[in-house]
C-alpha positions as CSV (number, residue, x, y, z in Angstrom):
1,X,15.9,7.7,30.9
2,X,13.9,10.0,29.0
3,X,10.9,9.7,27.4
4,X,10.9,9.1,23.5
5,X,8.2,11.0,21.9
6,X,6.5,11.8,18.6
7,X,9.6,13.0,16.6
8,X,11.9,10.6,17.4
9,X,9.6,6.9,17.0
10,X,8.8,8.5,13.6
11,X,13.0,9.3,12.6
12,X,13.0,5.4,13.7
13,X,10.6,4.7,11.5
14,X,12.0,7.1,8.5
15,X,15.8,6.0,9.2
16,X,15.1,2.3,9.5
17,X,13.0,2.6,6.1
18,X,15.3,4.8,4.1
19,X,18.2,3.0,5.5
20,X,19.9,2.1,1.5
21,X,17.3,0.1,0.0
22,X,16.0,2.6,-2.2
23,X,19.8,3.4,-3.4
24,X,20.3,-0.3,-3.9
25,X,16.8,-2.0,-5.9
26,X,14.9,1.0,-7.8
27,X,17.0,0.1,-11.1
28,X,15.4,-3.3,-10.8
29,X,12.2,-1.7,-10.4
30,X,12.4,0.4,-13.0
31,X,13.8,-2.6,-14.7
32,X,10.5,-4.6,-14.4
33,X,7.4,-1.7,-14.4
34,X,9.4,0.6,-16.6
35,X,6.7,3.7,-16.7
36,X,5.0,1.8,-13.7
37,X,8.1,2.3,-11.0
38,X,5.9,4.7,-8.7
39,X,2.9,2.5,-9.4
40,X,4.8,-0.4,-7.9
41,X,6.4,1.3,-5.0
42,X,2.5,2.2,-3.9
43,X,1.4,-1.2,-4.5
44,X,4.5,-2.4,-2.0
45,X,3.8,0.8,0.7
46,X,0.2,-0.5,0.6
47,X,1.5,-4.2,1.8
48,X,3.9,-2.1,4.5
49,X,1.2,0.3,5.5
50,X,-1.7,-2.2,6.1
51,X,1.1,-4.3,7.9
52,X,1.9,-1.1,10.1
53,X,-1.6,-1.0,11.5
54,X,-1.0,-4.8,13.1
55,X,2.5,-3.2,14.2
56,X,0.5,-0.7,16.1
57,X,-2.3,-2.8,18.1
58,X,0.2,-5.4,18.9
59,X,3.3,-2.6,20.0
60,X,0.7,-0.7,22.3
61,X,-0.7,-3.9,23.6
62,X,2.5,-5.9,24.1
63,X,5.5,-3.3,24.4
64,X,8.3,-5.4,24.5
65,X,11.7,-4.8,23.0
66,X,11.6,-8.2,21.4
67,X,8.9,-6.8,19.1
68,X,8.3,-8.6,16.2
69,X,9.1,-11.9,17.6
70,X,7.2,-11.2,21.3
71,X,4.4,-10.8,18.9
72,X,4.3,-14.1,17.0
73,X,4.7,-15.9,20.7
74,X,2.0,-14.3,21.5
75,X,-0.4,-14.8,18.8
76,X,0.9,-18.9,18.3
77,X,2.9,-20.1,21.0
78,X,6.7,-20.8,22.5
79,X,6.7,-23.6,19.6
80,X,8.7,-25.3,16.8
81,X,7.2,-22.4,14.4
82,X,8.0,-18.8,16.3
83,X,11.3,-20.2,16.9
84,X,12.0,-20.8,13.1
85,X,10.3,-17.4,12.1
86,X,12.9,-15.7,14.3
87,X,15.6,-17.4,13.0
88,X,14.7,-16.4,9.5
89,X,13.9,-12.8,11.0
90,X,18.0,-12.8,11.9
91,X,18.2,-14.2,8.3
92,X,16.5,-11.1,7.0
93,X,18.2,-8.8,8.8
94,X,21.2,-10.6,7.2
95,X,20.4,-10.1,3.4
96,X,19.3,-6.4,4.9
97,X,22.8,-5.6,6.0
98,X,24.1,-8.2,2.8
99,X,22.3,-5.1,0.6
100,X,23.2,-2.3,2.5
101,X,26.8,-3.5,1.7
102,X,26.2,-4.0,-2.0
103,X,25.2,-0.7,-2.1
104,X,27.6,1.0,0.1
105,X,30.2,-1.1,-2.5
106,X,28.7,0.1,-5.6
107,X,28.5,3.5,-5.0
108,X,31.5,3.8,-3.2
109,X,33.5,2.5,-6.7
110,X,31.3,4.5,-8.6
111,X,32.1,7.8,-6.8
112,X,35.7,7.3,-6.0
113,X,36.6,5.5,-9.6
114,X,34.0,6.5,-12.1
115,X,32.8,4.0,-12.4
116,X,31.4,0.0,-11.0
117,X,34.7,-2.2,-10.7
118,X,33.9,-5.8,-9.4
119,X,37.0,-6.2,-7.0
120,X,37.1,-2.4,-5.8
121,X,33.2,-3.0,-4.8
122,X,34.4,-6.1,-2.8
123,X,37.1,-4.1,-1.4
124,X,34.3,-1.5,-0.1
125,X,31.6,-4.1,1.4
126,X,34.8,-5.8,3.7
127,X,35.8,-2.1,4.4
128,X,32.4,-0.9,5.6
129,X,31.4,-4.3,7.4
130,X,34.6,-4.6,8.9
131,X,35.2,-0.7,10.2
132,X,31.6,-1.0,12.0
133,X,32.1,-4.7,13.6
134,X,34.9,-2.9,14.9
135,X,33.2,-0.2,15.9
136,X,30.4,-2.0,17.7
137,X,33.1,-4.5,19.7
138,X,34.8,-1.0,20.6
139,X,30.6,-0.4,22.4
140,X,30.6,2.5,19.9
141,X,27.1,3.9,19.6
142,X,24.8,5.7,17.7
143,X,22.7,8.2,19.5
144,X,19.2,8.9,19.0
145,X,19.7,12.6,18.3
146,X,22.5,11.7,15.3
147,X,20.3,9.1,13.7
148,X,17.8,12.3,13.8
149,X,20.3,13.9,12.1
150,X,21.2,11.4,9.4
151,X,17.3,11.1,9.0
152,X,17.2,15.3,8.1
153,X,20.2,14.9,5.7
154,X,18.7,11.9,4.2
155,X,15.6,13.3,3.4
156,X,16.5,16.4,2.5
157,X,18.7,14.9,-0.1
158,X,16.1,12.9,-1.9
159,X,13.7,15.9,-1.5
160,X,16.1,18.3,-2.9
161,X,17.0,15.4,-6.0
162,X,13.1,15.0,-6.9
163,X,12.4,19.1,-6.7
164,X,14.9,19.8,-9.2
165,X,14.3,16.8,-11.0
166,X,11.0,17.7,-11.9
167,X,12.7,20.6,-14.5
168,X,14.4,18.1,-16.7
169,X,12.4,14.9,-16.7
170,X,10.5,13.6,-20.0
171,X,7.1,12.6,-17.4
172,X,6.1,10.9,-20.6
173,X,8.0,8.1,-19.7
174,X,5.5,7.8,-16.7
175,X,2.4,7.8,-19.5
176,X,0.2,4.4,-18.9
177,X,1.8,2.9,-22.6
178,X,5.4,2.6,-20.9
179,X,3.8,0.3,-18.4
180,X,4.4,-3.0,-17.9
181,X,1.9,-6.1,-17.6
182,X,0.7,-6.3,-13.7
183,X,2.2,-9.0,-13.2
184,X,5.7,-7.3,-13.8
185,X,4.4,-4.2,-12.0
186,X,3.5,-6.1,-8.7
187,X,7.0,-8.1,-9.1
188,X,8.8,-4.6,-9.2
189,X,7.1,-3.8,-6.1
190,X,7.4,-6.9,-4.2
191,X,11.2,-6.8,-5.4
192,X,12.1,-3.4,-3.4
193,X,9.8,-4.4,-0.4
194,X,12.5,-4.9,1.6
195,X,13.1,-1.1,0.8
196,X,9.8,-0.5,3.5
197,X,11.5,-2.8,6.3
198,X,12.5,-0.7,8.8
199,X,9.2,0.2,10.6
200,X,8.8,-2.2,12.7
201,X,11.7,-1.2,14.7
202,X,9.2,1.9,16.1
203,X,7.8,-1.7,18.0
204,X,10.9,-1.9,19.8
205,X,10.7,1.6,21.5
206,X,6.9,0.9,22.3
207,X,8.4,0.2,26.5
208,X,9.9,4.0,26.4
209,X,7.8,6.2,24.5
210,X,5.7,8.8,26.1
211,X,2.1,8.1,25.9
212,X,2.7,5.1,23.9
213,X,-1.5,4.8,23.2
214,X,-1.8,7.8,21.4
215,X,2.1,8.1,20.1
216,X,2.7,4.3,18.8
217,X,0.4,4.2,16.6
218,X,0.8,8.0,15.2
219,X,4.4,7.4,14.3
220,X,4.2,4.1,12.5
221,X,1.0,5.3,10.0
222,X,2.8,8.4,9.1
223,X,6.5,7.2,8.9
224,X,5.0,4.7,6.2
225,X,2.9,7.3,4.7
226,X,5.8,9.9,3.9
227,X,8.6,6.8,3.0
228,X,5.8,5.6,0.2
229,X,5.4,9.7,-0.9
230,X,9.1,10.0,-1.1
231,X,9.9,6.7,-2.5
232,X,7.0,7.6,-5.4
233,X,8.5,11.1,-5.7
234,X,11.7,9.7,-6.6
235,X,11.4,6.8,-8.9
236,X,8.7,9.5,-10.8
237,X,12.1,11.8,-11.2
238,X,14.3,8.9,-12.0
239,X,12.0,7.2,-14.2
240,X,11.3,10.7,-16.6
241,X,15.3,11.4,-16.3
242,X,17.4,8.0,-17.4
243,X,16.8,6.1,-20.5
244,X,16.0,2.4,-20.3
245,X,19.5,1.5,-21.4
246,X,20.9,3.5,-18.5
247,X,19.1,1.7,-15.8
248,X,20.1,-1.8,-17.7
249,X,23.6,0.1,-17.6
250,X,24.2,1.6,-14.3
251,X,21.2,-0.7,-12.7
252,X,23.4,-1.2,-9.1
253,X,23.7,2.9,-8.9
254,X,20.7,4.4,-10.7
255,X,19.7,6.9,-8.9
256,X,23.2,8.6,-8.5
257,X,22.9,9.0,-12.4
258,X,19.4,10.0,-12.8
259,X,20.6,13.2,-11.0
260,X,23.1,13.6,-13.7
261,X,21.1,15.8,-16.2
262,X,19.9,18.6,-13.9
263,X,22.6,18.4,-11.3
264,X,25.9,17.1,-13.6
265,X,28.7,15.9,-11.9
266,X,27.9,17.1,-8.6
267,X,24.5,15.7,-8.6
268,X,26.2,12.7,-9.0
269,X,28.2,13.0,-6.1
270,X,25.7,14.1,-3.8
271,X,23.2,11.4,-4.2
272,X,26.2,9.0,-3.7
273,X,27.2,10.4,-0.3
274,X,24.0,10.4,0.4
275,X,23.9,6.6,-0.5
276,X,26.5,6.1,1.7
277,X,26.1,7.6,4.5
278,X,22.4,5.8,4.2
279,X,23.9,2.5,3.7
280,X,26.9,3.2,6.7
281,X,24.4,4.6,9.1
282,X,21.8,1.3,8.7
283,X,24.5,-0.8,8.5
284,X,25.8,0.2,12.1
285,X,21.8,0.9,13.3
286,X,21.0,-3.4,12.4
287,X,24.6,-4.7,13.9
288,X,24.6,-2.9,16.6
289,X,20.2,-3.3,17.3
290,X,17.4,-5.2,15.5
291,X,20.0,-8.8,14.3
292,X,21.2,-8.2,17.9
293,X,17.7,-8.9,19.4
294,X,17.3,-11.4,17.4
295,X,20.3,-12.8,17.7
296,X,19.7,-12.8,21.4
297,X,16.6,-14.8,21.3
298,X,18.0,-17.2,18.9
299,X,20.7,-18.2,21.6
300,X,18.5,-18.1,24.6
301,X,15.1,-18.4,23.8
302,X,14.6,-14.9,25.2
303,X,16.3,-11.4,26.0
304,X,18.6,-12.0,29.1
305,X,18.4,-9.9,32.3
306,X,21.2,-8.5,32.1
307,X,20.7,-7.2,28.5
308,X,20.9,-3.4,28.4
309,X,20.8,-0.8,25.8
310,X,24.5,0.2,25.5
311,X,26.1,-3.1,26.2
312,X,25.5,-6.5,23.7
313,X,26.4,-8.4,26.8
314,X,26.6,-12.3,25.4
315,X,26.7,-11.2,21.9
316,X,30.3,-10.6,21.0
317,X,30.4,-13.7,19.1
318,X,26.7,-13.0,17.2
319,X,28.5,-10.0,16.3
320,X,31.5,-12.0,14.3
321,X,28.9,-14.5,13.1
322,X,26.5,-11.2,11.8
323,X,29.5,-10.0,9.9
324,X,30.9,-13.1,8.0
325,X,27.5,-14.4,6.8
326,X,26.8,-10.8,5.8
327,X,30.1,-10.6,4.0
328,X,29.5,-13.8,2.3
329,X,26.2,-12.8,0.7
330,X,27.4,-9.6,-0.5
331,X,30.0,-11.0,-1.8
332,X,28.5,-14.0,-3.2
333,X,25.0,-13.0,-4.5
334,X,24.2,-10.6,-7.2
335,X,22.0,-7.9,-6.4
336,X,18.8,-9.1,-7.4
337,X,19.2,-12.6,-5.4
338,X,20.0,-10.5,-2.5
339,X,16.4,-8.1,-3.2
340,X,14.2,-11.5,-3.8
341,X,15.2,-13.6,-1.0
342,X,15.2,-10.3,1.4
343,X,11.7,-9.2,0.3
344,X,10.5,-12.7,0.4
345,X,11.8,-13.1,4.0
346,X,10.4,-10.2,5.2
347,X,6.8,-11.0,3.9
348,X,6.6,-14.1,5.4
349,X,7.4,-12.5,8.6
350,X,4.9,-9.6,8.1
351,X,2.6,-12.3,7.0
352,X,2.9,-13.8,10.5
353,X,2.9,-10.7,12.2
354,X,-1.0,-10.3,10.6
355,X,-2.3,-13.3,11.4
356,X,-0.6,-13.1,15.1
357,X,-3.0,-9.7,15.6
358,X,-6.0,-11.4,13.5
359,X,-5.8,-13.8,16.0
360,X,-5.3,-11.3,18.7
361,X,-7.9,-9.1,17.7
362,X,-9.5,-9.2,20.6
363,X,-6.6,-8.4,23.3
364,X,-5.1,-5.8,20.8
365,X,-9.0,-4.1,20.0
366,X,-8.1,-4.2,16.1
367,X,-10.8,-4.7,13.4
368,X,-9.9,-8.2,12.0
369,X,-10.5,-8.0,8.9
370,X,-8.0,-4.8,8.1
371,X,-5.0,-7.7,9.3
372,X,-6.3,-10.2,7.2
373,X,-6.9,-8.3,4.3
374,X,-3.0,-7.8,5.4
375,X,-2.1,-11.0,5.6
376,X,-3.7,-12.5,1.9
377,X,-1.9,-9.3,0.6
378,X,1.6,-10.7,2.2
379,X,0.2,-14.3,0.9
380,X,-0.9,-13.5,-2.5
381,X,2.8,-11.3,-2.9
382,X,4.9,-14.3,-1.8
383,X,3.2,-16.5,-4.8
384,X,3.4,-14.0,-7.2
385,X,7.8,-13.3,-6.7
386,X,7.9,-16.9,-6.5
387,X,6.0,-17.6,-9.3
388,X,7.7,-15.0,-11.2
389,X,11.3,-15.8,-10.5
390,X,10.8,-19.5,-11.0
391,X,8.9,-18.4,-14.6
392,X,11.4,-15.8,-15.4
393,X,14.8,-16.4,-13.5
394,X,14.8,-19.8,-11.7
395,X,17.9,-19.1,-10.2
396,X,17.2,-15.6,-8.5
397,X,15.2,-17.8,-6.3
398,X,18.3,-20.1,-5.5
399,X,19.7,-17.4,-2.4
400,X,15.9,-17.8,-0.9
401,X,15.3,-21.6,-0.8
402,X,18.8,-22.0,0.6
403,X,18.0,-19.1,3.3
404,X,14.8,-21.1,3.9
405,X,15.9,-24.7,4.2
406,X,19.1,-23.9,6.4
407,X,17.3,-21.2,8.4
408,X,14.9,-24.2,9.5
409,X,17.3,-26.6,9.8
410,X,19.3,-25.2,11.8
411,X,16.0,-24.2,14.6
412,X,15.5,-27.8,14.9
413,X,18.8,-29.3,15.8
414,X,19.6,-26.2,17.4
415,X,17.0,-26.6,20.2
416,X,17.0,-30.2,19.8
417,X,20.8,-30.3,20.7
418,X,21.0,-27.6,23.3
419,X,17.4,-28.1,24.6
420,X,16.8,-24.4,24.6
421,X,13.3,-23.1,23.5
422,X,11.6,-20.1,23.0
423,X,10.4,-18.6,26.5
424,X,6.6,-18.0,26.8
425,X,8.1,-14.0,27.2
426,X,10.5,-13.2,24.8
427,X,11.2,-10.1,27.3
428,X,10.8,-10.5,30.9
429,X,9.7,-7.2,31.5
430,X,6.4,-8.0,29.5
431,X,5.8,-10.5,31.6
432,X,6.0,-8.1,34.9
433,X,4.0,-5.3,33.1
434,X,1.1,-8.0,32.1
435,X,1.0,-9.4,35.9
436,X,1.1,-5.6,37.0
437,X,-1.9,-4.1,34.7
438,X,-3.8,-7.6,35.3
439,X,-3.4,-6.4,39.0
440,X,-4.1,-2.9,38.5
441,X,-6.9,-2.4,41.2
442,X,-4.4,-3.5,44.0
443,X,-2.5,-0.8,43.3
444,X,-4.9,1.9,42.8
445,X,-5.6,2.3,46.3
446,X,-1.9,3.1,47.3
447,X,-1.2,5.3,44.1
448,X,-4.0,7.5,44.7
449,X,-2.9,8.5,48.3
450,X,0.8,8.6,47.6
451,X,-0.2,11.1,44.6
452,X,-2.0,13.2,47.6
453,X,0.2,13.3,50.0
454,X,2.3,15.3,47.2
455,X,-0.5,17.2,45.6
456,X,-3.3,17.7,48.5
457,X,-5.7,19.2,45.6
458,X,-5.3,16.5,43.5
459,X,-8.0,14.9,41.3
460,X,-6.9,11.7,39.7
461,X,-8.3,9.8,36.4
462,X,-7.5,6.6,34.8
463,X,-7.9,7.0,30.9
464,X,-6.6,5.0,28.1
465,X,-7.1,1.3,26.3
466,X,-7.4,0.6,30.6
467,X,-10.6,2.9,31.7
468,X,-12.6,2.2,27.9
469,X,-12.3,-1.3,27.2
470,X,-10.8,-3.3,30.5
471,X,-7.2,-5.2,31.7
472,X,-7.9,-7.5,28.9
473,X,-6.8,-5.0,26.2
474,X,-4.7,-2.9,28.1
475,X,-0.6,-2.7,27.8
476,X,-0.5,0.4,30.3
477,X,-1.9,2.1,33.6
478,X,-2.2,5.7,32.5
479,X,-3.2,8.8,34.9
480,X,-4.1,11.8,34.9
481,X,-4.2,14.2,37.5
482,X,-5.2,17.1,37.6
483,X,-3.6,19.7,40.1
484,X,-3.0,23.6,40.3
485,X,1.1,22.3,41.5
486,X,1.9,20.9,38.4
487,X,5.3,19.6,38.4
488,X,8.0,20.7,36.5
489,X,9.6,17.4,35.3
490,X,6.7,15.1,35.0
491,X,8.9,12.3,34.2
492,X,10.6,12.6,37.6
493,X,7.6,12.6,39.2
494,X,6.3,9.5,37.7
495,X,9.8,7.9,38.3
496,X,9.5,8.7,42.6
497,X,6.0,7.6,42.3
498,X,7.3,4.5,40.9
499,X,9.9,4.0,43.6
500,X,7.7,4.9,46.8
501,X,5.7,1.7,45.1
502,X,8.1,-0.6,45.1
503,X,7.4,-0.6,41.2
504,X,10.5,-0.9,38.4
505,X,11.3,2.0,35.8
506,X,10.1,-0.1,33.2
507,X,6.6,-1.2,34.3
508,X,3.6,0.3,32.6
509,X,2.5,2.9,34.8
510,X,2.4,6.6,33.6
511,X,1.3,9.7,34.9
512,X,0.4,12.9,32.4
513,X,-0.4,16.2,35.0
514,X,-2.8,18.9,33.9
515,X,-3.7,22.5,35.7
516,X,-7.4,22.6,37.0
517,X,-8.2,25.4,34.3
518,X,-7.2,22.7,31.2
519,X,-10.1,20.1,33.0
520,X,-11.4,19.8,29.3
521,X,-8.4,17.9,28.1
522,X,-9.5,14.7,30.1
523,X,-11.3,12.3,27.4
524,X,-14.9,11.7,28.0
525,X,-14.2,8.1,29.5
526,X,-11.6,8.5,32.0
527,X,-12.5,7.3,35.2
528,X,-11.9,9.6,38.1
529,X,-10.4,7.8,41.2
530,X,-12.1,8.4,44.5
């Protein structure tokens, strides 16, 4: 399989971020900050980016496609706890899809009728849900290079909205007297957090990325940085071009309105296809991947062998399950009950996440303190929507206790019933690569003379996390070597390397080849092999 590099973990990032949410919440953003919208969107990237950098240590330490959870067993435990954080991780990803449908439903009647009808939004979230459970029992599948695609058009999209916006917007609107309290400001933010999930999916790739050291944490610190520049740019142009009573009006479909005055009709139109094919293509991206990991681990305790990429082998039934508890929130829950309890879901997981690498610090080589600061940020933001909601609009909090409460009910009679826990490996092929770089100097021995019996002039280096700080903090074996006979397909070569070894695909060896004359590329601490 090839390598996924640079470009593609950041469209992961970038799709699974501007995936609908933005569509969906920033009228009840600009509902609560008013003047403050782009204020609070920064205060919620700054939650998402500090979050990304615990993402990054653990990813490159730990690849493992069952990511955020293979990260919470590994910072407290196969226990009682991790197995109730993923289930309410498959929660989450439940309201996610829940909101991606009440968006694909409201601007779906919007755009075909005129206008929001109750029963002809219904009519589109069973639609949309339905035609891609269909799809994915079918083993229909996104590629890598359309989501890259849908990512381009997506963008390009908003981009195009905001640049033109910026002609016919009243930026007084945006003046420091048309904010709101804090208080309201950080709720607006917190509210459309769920409008930053997404990143953590670049965690799930960490096993196939080239150069994951170097690449991993690239892609996640810049995927967040441009979704908080474009999600500020934005709600700035919707803000300084709808009134107050048109976001209290057309709350469910702001954004298709706020391009009304510089765009007209068709500016209408072309921010709501590009809502739906947003809310469509994340829809069929959290079926078909991230709730079906979970999902996985949930039933088993663990990814199965025989899990593979194309196939949801032992998850037909997870599929139907997915689908009707999605249904039923949309269907159920207004809008903002779906935003609070999916915001506050996903902080508490994030929360975890940071304290799993503050613990960890030392395996993962992260300063503790940045993940801590981290985590009291994901702390202090779950009190404040809670205390907010229950102040403001007890009953916005209803969706999240129940999601809570049954979500942990149903971990412990689950395992206690079927006496299946959560393995000390959530993927199996973690456990292979740890024994295998925990091993390392066994090996080193037969890679260096089965890398010269190919190349005679080779001179070989181990670099990375392995050759500065030790086994203890390393995910990966990573060479170079340095030859005149470079290869042409350096993935190949790696690959037959691999084999003559007795070594699996998957295991955290890689090779990088440079010609003699680029010597200077090696970094100052490699250690040359002898």
């Amino acid at each position: 399989m090839r390598k996924i590099g640079f470009w593609e973990a950041y469209s992961i990032g970038i799709g699974g971020m501007i995936g609908g949410g933005i569509f969906a919440v920033l009228g009840l953003t600009i509902l609560l900050a008013k003047g403050a919208a782009p204020v609070a969107f920064i205060f919620a990237g700054l939650i998402a980016l500090l979050t990304s950098y615990s993402y990054a240590k653990l990813s490159v330490r730990y690849p493992s496609e069952g990511g955020t959870v293979e990260y919470l067993v590994r910072g407290f435990g196969n226990n009682i706890f991790t197995g109730y954080m993923n289930t309410l991780l498959l929660a989450s990803y439940v309201i996610m899809l829940s909101l991606y449908s009440y968006a694909f439903g409201s601007y779906a009647s919007a755009l075909f009728l005129g206008h929001e009808i109750e029963l002809a939004k219904k009519f589109f979230i069973l639609a949309v849900i339905g035609f891609f459970t269909v799809l994915n029992f079918l083993g229909a599948y996104v590629s890598g290079k359309a989501e890259d695609v849908m990512v381009f058009i997506k963008v390009g999209i908003l981009l195009f909205f905001s640049i033109l916006g910026f002609f016919t917007g009243d930026f007084s609107r945006l003046s420091p007297d048309q904010w709101e309290n804090i208080v309201k400001i950080m709720t607006g933010g917190l509210i459309i957090f769920l409008a930053y999930e997404g990143f953590e999916l670049i965690a799930n790739t960490a096993r196939d990325v080239e150069d994951p050291e170097k690449t991993l944490p690239k892609a996640f610190y810049t995927a967040v940085a441009t979704v908080i520049f474009i999600y500020v740019l934005v709600s700035a142009v919707a803000v300084a071009n709808l009134t107050y009573e048109d976001v209290q009006k057309y709350q469910d479909y702001a954004l298709a309105v706020a391009a009304k005055p510089f765009l007209g009709q068709a500016g209408f139109v072309l921010i709501g296809i590009a809502a739906l094919l947003s809310t469509a293509s994340a829809i069929n991206a959290t079926l078909y991947g991230s709730a079906r990991v979970s999902y996985l681990v949930a039933k088993f305790g663990a990814l199965p062998k025989n899990l593979t990429k194309n196939i949801w082998k032992n998850g037909t039934e997870g599929l139907v399950i997915l689908a009707l508890l999605t249904v039923v929130f949309a269907t159920t829950f207004n809008l903002e009950n779906i935003s609070v309890a999916g915001s506050l879901g996903f902080l508490i997981i994030f929360a975890g996440v940071n304290l799993a690498n503050v613990k960890l610090a030392y395996y993962t080589d992260s300063n503790r303190l940045i993940s801590l600061f981290a985590f009291i940020l994901c702390v202090i933001s779950i009190i404040v929507l809670i205390g907010y909601n229950l102040k403001t609009k007890p009953d916005a909090l209803g969706s999240s206790l129940v999601i809570l409460v049954l979500t942990f009910l149903f971990e412990v009679s689950y395992r206690f019933f079927t006496k299946i826990k959560i393995q000390e490996y959530i993927d199996w092929r973690l456990r292979e690569g740890e024994q295998i770089v925990q091993n390392y100097e066994k090996l080193i021995p037969d890679i260096n003379s089965k890398i010269k019996e190919r190349f005679k002039d080779a001179e070989i280096y181990l670099t990375g996390k392995l050759a500065e700080k030790g086994k203890d903090k390393a995910g990966h074996i990573n060479l170079i070597v340095i030859t005149d006979r470079k290869p042409e397909n350096e993935q190949q070569e790696e690959e037959s390397l691999k084999r003559e070894l007795n070594l699996k695909l998957h295991h955290p060896l890689h090779l990088k080849f440079f010609r003699k004359m680029e010597k200077e590329k090696i970094p100052k601490k490699a250690k040359k092999l002898i």
